[in-house]
N, C-alpha and C positions, 0 to 999 in steps of 0.2 A: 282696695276696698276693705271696710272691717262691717264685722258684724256688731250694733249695737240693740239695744230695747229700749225703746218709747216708755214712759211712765205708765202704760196702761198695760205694758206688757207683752206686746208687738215686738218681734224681731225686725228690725231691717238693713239693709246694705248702704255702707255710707261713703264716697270715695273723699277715704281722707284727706287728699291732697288741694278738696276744697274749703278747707278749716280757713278761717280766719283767726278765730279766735272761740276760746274754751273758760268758762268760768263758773265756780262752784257761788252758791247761790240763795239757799244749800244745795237745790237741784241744776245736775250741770247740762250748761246750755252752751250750744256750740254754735255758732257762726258763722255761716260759710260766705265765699264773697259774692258770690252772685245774691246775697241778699236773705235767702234761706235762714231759718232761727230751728233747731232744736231742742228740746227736752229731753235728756234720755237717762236711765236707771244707774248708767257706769258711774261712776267715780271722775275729776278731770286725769287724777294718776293712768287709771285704768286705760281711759279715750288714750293720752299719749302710750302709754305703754302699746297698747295696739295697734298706733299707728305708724311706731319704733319698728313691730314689729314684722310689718307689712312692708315696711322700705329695706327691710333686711333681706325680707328675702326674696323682693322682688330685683334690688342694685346688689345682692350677694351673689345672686343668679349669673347676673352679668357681668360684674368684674371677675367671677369664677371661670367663666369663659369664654375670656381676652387669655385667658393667661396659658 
């Protein structure tokens, strides 16, 4: 889950694993598969960057202890 803001300025929780797709627009709108359409404040760098950084530490977590 990442934290992004709606164009109006709203925080909300997004589980990024339902992206489809991200495109600047200039406003970047993301796509999830269940049909869902956002707007939100980030950047598309920023959306992937946060959602790099959410599978880091949630599959870091677990391949740290396997081992």
């Amino acid at each position: 889950m990442i934290i992004l803001t709606k164009l109006h300025g709203e925080p909300f929780v997004l589980n990024c694993d339902m992206i489809e797709t991200v495109q600047e627009n200039p406003d970047t709108t993301i796509h999830l598969n269940n049909g869902q359409l956002y707007i939100v404040r980030e950047s598309m760098a920023e959306v992937i960057q946060k959602s790099i950084e959410y599978h880091q530490q949630i599959y870091g977590t677990v391949l740290r202890s396997e081992f």
